[in-house]
C-alpha positions as CSV (number, residue, x, y, z in Angstrom):
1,X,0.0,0.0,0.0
2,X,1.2,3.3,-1.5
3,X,2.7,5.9,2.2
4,X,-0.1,8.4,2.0
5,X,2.8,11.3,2.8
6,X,5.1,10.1,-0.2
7,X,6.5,11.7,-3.3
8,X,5.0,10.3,-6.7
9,X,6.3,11.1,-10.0
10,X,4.3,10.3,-13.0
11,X,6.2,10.2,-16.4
12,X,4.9,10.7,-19.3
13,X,5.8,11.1,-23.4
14,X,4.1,13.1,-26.4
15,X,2.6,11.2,-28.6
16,X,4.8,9.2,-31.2
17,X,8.2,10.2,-28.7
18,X,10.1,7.5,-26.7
19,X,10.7,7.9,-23.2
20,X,14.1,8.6,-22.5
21,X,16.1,6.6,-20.2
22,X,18.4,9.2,-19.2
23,X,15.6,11.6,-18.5
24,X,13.9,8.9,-16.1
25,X,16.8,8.1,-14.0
26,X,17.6,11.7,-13.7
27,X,13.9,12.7,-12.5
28,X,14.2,9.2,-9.9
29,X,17.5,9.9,-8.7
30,X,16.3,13.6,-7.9
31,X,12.7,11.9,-6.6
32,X,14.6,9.9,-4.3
33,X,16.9,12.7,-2.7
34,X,13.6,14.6,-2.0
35,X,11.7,11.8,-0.5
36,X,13.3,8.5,-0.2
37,X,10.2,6.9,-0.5
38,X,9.1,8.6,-3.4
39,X,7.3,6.7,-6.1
40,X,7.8,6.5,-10.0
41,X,5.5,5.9,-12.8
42,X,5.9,6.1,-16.3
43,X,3.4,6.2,-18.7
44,X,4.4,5.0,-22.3
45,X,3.2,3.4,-25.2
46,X,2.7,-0.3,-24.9
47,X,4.8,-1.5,-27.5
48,X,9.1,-1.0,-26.9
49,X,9.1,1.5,-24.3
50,X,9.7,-1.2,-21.1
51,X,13.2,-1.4,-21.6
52,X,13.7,2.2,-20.5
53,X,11.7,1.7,-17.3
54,X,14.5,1.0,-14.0
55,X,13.5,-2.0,-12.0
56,X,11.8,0.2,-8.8
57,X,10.1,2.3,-11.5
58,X,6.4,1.3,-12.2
59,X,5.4,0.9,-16.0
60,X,1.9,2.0,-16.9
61,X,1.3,1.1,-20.8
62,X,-0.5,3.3,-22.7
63,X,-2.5,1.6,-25.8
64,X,-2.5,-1.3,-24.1
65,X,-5.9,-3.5,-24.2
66,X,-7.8,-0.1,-25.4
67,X,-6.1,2.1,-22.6
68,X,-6.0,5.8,-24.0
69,X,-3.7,8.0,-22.5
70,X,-6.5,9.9,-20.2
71,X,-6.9,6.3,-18.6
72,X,-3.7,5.2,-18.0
73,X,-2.9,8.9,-16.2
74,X,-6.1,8.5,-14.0
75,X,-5.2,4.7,-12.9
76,X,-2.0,6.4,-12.1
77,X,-3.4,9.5,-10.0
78,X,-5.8,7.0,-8.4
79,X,-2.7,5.1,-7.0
80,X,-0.6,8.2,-5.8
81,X,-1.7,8.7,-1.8
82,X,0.7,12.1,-1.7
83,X,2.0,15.1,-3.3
84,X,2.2,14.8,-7.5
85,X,4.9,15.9,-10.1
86,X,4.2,15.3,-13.2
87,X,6.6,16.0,-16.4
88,X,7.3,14.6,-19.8
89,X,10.1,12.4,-20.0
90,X,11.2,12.0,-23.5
91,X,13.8,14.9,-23.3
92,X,12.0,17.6,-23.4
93,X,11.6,18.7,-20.0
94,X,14.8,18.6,-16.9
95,X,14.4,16.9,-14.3
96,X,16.4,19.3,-12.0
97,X,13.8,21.5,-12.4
98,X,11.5,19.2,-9.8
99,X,14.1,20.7,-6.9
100,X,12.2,24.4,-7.8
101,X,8.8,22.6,-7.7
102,X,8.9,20.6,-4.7
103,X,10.5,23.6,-2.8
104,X,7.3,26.2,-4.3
105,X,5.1,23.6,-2.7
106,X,3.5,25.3,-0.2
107,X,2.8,28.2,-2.1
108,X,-0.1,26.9,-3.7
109,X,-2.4,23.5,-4.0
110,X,-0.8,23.6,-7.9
111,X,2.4,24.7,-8.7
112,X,3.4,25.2,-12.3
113,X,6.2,25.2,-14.0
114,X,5.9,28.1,-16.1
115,X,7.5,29.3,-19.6
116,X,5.5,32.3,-20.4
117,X,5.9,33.9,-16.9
118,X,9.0,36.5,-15.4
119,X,12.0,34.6,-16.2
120,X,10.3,31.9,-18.3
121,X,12.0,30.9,-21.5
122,X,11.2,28.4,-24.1
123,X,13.0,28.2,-27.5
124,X,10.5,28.4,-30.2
125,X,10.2,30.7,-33.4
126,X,8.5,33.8,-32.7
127,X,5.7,32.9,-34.7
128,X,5.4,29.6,-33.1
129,X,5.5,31.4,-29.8
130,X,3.5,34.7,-30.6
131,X,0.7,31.7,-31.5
132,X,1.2,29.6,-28.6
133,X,1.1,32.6,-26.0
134,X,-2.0,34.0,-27.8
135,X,-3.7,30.1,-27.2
136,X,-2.8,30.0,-23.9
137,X,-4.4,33.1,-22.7
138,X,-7.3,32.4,-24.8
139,X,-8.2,29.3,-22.9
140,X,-6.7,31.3,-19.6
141,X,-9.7,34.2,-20.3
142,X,-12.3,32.0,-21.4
143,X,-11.5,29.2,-18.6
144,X,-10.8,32.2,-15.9
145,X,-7.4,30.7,-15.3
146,X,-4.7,32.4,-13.0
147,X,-2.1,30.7,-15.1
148,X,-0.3,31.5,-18.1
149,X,1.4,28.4,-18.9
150,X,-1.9,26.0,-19.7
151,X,0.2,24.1,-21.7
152,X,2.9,22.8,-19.4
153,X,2.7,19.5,-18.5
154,X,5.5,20.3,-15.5
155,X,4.3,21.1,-12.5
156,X,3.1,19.6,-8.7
157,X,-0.1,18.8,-7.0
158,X,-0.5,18.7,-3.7
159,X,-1.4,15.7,-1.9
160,X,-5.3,14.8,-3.1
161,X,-5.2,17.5,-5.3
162,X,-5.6,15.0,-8.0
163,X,-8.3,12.8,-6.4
164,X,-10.5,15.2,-5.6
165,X,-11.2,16.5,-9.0
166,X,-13.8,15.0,-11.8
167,X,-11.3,14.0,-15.0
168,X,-12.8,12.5,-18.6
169,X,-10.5,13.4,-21.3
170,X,-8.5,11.0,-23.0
171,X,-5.8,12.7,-24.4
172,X,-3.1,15.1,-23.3
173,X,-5.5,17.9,-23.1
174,X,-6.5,16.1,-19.7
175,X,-4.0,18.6,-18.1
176,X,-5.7,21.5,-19.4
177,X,-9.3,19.9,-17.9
178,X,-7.1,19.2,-14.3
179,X,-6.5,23.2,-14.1
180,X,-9.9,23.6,-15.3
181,X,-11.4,21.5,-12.5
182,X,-9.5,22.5,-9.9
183,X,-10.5,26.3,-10.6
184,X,-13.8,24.9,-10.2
185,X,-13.0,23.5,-6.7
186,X,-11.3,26.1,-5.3
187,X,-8.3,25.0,-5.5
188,X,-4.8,27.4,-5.5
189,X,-2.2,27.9,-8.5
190,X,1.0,29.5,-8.7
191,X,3.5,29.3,-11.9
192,X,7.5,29.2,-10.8
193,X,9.2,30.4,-13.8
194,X,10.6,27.2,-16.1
195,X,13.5,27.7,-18.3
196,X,13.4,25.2,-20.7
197,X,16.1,24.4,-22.8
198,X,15.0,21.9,-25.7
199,X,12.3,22.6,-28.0
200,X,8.6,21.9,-27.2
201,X,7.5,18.6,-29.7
202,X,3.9,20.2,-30.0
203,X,1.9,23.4,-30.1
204,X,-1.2,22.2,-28.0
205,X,-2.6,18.3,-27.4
206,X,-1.2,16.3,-30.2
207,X,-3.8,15.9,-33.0
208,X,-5.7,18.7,-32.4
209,X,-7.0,21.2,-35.0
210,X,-9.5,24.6,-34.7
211,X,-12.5,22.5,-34.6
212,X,-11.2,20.6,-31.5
213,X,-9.9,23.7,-30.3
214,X,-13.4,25.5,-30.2
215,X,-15.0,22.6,-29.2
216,X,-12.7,22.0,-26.0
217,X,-13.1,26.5,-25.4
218,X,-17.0,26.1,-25.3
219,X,-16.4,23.1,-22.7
220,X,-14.6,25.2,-20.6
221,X,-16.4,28.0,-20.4
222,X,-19.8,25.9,-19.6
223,X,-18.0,24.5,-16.5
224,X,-16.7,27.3,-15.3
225,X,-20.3,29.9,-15.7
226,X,-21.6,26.7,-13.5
227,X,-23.0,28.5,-10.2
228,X,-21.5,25.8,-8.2
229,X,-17.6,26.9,-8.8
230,X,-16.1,27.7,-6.3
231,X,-15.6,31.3,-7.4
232,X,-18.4,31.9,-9.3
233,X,-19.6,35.0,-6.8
234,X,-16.2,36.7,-7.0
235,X,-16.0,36.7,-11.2
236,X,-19.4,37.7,-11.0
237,X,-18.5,40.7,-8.9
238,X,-15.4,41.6,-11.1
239,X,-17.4,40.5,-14.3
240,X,-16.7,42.3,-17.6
241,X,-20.3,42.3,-18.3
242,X,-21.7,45.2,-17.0
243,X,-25.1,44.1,-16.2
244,X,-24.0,41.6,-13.9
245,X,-21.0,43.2,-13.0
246,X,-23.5,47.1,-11.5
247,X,-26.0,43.9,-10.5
248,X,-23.2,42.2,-8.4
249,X,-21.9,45.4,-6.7
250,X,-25.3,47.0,-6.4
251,X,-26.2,44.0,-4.2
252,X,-22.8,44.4,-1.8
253,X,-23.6,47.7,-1.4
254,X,-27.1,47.9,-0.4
255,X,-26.2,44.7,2.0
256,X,-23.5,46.8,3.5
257,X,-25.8,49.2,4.8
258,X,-27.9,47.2,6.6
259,X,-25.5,45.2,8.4
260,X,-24.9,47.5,11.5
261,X,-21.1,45.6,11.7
262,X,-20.8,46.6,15.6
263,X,-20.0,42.8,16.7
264,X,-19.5,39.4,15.8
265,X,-21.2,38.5,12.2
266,X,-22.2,34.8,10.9
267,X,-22.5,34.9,6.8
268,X,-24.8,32.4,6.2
269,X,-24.4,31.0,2.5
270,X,-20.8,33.2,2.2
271,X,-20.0,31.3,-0.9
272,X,-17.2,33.2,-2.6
273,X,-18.9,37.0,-2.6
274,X,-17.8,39.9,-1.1
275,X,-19.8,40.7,1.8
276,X,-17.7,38.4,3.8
277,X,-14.4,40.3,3.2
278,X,-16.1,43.3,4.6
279,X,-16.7,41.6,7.9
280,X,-13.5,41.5,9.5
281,X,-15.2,39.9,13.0
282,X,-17.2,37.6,10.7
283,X,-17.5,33.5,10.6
284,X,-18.8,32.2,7.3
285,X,-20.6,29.4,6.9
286,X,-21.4,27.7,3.6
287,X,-22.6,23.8,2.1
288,X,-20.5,24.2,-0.4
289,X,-17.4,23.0,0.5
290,X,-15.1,24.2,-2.5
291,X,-16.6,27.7,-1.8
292,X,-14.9,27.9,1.5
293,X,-11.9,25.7,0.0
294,X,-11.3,29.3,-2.5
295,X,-12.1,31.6,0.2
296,X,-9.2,29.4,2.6
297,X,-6.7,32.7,2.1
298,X,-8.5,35.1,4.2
299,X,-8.0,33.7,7.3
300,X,-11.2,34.2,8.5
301,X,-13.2,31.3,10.5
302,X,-14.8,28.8,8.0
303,X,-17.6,26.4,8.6
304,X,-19.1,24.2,6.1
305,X,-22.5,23.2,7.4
306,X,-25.9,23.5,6.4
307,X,-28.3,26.3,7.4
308,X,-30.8,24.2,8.8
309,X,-28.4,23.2,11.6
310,X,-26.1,26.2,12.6
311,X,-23.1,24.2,14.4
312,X,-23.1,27.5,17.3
313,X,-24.2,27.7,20.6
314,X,-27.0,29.8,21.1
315,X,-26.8,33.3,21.0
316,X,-23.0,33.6,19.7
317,X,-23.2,36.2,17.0
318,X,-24.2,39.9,16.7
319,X,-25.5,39.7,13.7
320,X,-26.4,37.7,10.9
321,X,-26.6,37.9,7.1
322,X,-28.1,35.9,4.4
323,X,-27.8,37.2,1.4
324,X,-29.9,35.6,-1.5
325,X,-29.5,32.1,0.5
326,X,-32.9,31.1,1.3
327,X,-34.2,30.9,-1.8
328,X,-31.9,27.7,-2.3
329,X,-33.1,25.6,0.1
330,X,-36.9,24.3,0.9
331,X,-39.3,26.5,2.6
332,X,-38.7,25.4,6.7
333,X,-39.6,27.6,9.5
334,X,-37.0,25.9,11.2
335,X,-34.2,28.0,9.2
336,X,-36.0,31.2,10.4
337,X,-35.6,30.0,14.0
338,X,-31.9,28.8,13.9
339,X,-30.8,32.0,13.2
340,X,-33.1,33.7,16.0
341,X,-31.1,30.3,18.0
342,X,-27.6,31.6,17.1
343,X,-28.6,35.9,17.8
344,X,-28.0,37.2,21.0
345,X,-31.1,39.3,22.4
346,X,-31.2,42.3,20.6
347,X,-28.9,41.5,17.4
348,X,-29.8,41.8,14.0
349,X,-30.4,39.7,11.1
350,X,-30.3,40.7,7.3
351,X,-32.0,38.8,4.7
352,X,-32.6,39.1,1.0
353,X,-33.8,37.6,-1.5
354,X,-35.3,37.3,-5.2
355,X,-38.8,38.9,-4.8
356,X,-41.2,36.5,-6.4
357,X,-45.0,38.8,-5.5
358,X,-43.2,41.7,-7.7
359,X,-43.0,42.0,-11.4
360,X,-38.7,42.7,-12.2
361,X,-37.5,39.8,-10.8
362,X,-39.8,36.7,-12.9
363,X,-38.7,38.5,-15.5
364,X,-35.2,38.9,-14.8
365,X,-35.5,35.1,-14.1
366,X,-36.8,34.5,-17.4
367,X,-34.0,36.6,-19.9
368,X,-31.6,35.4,-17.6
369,X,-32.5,31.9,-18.1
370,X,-32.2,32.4,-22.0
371,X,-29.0,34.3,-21.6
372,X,-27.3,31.9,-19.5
373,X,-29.2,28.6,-19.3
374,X,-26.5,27.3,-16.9
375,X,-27.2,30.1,-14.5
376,X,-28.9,30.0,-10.9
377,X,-32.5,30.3,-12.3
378,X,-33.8,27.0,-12.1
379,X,-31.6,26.8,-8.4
380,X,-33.9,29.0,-6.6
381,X,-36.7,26.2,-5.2
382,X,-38.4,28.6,-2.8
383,X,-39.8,31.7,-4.2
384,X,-40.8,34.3,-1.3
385,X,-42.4,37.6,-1.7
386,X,-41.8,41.1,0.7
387,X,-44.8,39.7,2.4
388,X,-43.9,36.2,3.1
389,X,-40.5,36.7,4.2
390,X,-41.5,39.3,6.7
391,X,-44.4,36.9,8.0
392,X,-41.8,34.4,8.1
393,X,-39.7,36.6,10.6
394,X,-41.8,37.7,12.6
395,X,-43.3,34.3,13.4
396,X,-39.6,33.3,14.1
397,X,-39.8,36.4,17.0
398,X,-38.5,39.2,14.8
399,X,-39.3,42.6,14.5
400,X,-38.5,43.7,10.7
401,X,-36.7,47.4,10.9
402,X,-36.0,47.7,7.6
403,X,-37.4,46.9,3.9
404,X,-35.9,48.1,0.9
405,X,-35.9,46.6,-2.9
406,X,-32.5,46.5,-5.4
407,X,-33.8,47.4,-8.3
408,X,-37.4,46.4,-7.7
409,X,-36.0,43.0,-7.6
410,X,-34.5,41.3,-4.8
411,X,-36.4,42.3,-1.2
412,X,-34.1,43.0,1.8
413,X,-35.6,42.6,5.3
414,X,-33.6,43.9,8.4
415,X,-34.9,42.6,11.6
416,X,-34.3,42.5,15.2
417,X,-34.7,39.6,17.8
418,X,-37.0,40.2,19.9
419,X,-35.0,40.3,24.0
420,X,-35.8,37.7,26.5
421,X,-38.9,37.6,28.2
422,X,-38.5,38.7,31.5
């Protein structure tokens, strides 16, 4: 059984290249120093690549029985227990360079080994180069990457990294769909500047043309407009759409000045917005685990539990804010009365949402829906009116201060619990 805490290397070639077997006792032989019980695997074509492979090196075939390339590198991920390097062993990349990525390790859940960032260098034409920088920042914007080396197959995962994300491709371009995940999971990048000294064998995944290209774009770009990445609030905040982009900020705003911030604030549904960096005496609390995963850097307290049961004792916040939360989960008193549960006598609760007995929002919900069909619209399962939500309060001991409307849209109720009965 594979040490959960140890080292793995996976080795792989472009298609139609040998692996070299210089290259993988180098990478081993620097593996080793780093963690003696480090693990190598090398994945190669089926037929006349074993001989290359040292004896305490593990030999995945690719083409073997039907075994694409994809497959072969997820049986190998699926077997690593700790932190991942993976590079391509047929020359092209050097293996002293896996010194500069173990030691980046903690910056970041993925570190890359980058040739298009600050001290970068790869030795193409400048054509070949102008075209492959222009690609990968293409898939960077559309894919809302942090990373300007997509292409690089040379870089280190952190320990479950890996495992944790959903991978289908079957080709090379699996490394583009790992980054593409693991924005989607909240996971961290960093690129460490690679020199690299022999010529790249390929522009992108071997085989592909524009059609494949476009194609693999549009992919992208559906996975990562999903409402369930991890940062989905944040680029919606910073969006280059205006719409959504006044929308987002209008929303921050308006909650901002209805949260008294005098105390201790629980953000119920945080997710990745901003309200929450705003609140520097806040705790927030969402289902959505690779939310708070991306939201990790702040340093803030971070709870993933549901709203139904609020892991505080009672009365151990100030105040409370849900923000367009409530909406996504079934219609329960019980929510109303966990956050009375959690507010000390006196505190205040803030909550908005979609405004359903008005006539802008089914609207909204409706353009929206065509405009962005993989967009919250069929996530909201509860619709509540101004009306309803302040019956809903004050039947949960509240006493609404407050009502205002964003853009005759979404209704915000500000409400106080009531103090103890003497």
């Amino acid at each position: 059984m594979a040490d959960e805490h140890a080292l793995t290397l996976i080795i792989s070639a472009a298609r139609g290249k040998r692996i070299d077997a210089q290259a993988v006792r180098s990478a081993s032989q620097v593996c080793r120093r780093l963690d003696p019980r480090a693990r190598i695997m090398v994945l190669g074509e089926a037929a006349g690549q074993t001989e290359v492979v040292p004896e305490h090196v593990e030999f995945i075939p690719v083409g073997a029985s039907g075994c694409s390339y994809g497959a072969c590198f997820r049986e190998a991920v699926r077997q690593a227990a700790g932190p991942v390097i993976t590079m391509l062993g047929d020359g092209t990349h050097n293996p002293q360079f896996i010194r500069a990525l173990h030691t980046a390790r903690w910056r970041a859940d993925i570190v890359v080994g980058s040739r298009f960032t600050r001290f970068g260098y790869t030795p193409m034409p400048l054509a070949r180069r102008l075209k492959t920088r222009w690609l990968n920042r293409l898939f960077a914007r559309v894919a809302a990457l942090p990373v300007r080396d997509l292409t690089s197959e040379f870089r280190l995962y952190q320990a479950g990294v890996l495992r944790s994300v959903h991978l289908a491709a079957e080709d090379h371009t699996i490394h583009l769909e790992v980054l593409v995940q693991a924005a989607i999971d909240g996971f961290s990048m960093v690129e460490v500047p690679y020199h690299q000294s022999a010529p790249p064998d390929r522009l992108w995944a071997p085989g592909m043309r524009w059609g494949g290209t476009l194609r693999l774009l549009k992919k992208f770009w559906r996975m990562r407009n999903d409402y369930n990445a991890a940062d989905y609030d944040e680029r919606a905040f910073n969006s280059w759409l205006p719409p959504q982009r006044i929308w987002q900020r209008s929303r921050y705003r308006l909650a901002l000045s209805m949260i008294p911030r005098q105390g201790r604030t629980l953000d119920i549904g945080c997710g990745s917005g901003k309200i929450l960096e705003a609140l520097p005496l806040a705790v927030g609390l969402d289902i959505n685990l690779r939310k708070l995963r991306f939201r990790k850097p702040l340093g803030l307290p971070l709870v993933n539990a549901s709203i139904f049961r609020l892991p505080f004792i009672d009365e151990s916040f100030d105040e409370v804010v849900a923000s367009e939360v409530i909406e996504h989960v079934a219609a329960d008193e019980h929510l109303f009365a966990e956050i009375n549960r959690v507010l000390r006598p006196g505190g205040v609760a803030v909550v908005s949402t979609p405004d359903y007995g008005g006539f802008w929002w089914p609207v909204i919900e409706r353009v929206y829906k065509i405009i962005v069909p993989i967009g919250y619209a069929d996530d909201h399962i509860t619709h509540y009116t101004a009306g309803s939500l302040r019956a809903k309060l004050e039947r949960a001991n509240f006493r609404v201060l407050e009502q205002r409307h964003l853009f005759k849209a979404i209704v915000f109720l500000k409400a106080r619990k009531a103090d103890r009965t003497p």
